[in-house]
Each structure stands twice: as structure tokens, then as C-alpha cells.
C-alpha positions as CSV (number, residue, x, y, z in Angstrom):
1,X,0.0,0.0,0.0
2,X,1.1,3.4,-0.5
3,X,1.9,6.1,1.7
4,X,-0.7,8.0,-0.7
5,X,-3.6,5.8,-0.3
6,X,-3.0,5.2,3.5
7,X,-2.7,9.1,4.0
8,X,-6.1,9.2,1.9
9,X,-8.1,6.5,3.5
10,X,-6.9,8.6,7.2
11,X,-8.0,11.5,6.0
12,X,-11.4,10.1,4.7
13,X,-12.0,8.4,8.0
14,X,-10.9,11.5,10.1
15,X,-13.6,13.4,8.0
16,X,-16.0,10.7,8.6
17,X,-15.4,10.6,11.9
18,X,-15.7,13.9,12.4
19,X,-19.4,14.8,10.5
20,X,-20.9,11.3,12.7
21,X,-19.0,13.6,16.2
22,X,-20.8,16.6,14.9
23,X,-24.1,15.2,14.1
24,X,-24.1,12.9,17.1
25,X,-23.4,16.1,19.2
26,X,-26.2,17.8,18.1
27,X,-28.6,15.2,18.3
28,X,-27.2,15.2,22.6
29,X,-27.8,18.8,22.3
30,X,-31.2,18.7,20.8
31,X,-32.7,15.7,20.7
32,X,-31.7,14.2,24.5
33,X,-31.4,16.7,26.5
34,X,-35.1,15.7,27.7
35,X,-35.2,12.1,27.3
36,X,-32.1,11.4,28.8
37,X,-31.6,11.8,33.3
38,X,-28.3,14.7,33.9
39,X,-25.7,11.3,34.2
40,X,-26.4,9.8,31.3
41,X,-26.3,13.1,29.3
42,X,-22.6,13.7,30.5
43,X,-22.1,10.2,29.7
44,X,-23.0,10.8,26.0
45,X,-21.4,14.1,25.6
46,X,-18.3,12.5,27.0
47,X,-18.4,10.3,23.8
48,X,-18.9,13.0,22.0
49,X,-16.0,15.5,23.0
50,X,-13.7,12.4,23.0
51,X,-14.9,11.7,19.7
52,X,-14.2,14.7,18.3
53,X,-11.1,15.0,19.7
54,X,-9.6,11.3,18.1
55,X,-11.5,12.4,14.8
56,X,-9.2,15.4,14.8
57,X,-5.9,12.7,15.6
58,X,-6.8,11.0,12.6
59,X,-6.0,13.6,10.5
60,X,-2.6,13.8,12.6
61,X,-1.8,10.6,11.7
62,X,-2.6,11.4,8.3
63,X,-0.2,14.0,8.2
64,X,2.6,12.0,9.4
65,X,2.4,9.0,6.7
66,X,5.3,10.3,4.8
67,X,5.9,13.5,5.8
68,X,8.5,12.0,8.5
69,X,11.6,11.5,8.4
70,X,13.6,8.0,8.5
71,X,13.3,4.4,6.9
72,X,9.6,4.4,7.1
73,X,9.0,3.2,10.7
74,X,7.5,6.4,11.1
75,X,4.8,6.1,8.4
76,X,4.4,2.8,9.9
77,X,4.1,4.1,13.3
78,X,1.4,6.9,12.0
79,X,-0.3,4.0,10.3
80,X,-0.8,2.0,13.3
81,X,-1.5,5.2,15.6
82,X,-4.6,5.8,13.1
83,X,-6.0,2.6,13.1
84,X,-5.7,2.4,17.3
85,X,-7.0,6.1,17.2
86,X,-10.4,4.7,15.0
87,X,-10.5,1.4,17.0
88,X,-11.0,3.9,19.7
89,X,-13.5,5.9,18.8
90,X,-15.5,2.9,18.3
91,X,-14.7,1.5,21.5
92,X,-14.5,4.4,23.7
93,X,-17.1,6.6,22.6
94,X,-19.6,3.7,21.0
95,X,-20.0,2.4,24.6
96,X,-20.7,5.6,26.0
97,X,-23.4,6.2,23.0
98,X,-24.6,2.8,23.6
99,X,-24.5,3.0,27.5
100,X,-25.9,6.4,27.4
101,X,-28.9,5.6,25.0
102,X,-29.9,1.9,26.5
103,X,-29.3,2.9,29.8
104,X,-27.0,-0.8,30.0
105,X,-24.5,-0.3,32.2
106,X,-22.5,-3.3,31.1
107,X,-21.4,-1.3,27.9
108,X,-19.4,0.6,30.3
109,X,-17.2,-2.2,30.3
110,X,-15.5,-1.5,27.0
111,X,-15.0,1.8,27.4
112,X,-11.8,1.1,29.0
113,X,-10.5,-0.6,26.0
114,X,-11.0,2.3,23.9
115,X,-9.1,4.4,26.1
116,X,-6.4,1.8,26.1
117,X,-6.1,2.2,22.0
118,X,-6.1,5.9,22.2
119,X,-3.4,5.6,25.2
120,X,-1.5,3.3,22.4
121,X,-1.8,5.5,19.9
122,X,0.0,8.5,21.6
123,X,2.8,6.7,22.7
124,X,3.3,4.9,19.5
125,X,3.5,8.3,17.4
126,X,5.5,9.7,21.0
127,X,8.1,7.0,20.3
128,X,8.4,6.1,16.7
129,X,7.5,9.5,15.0
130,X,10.4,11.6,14.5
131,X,9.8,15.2,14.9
């Protein structure tokens, strides 16, 4: 694969990303605001933010496939970061949407795992992309 169409399918999946963030916090914002008790709401908006957030990274990641310095274990690093920083958002935030919405609190349980990608993710570009 080339550094071209990994850099592409990154920056497609950060936009992605990014408009479902977007439209996921507006429906918080206007469509549960008064379905959902005070916790869950934080719940879900703390999905959100943190969805934005990793929706941005992707585009970091992005950025760095080939635009680093070195014998490629950088792109590879940026490569990896991506995938870990969409992995995620999927499991981080998509529990807290799920958790949030259904009200099952056993959905909480993945959250952790997401965080542990994302934690991944920043060390992985912290250590193997050069600056």
C-alpha cells in the first residue's frame, strides 16, 4: 500500500469521523437533552467530546504517513497510531453512545478498551515518529 492511499483512507476516515462527532453532538444537544436523566447526558457528551477530539488525531496521523523523516518506521508508526485512534472511537465513545442511549450499564465495560487504543496510539507516534 502506498503512503498516498494510507494518507487518503486517514484523511477520509478523520472526515467521517468527524461529520458522525458533529451530528451525534447535536442530536445530545437537541434531541436528549429531555429524554435522557443529567448522568447519562454527560455520559454521551463525553463520547462525544472524546470523539471529536480522536476524529481530529486521525488527521494527525494522516499528516505523518510520509511527511516524516527516517526508513519508514515512522509512516508505519502513523499508520498504526490511526487505526488504534479509530479502534477507539468505536470502542471508547460507541459504549458511551450505547451505554448512554440503552441505559445498559454493562457497555461501560468497553469503554476502558477504547481508552487503552487511544493511550496506544500517543505513545506509538510519542516514540516512533520523529519530529
Amino acid at each position: 500500500m502506498s503512503s498516498a492511499s494510507d494518507r487518503s483512507r486517514l484523511i477520509r476516515l478523520g472526515a467521517i469521523a468527524m461529520a458522525f462527532g458533529v451530528a451525534l453532538g447535536a442530536f445530545g444537544a437537541h434531541g436528549l437533552r429531555n429524554r435522557l436523566t443529567p448522568d447519562l447526558l454527560a455520559v454521551y457528551e463525553t463520547g462525544v467530546r472524546y470523539h471529536l477530539v480522536h476524529g481530529l488525531a486521525l488527521f494527525i496521523a494522516a499528516w505523518l504517513i510520509g511527511d516524516t523523516p527516517g526508513d519508514g518506521r515512522a509512516s508505519r508508526a502513523a499508520r498504526l497510531a490511526g487505526l488504534l485512534f479509530a479502534v477507539g472511537i468505536l470502542l471508547f465513545s460507541g459504549s458511551l453512545y450505547l451505554l448512554a442511549l440503552t441505559g445498559v450499564r454493562t457497555f461501560g465495560a468497553i469503554t476502558p478498551l477504547g481508552g487503552v487504543a487511544w493511550i496506544a496510539a500517543w505513545t506509538i507516534l510519542a516514540l516512533r515518529v520523529r519530529w
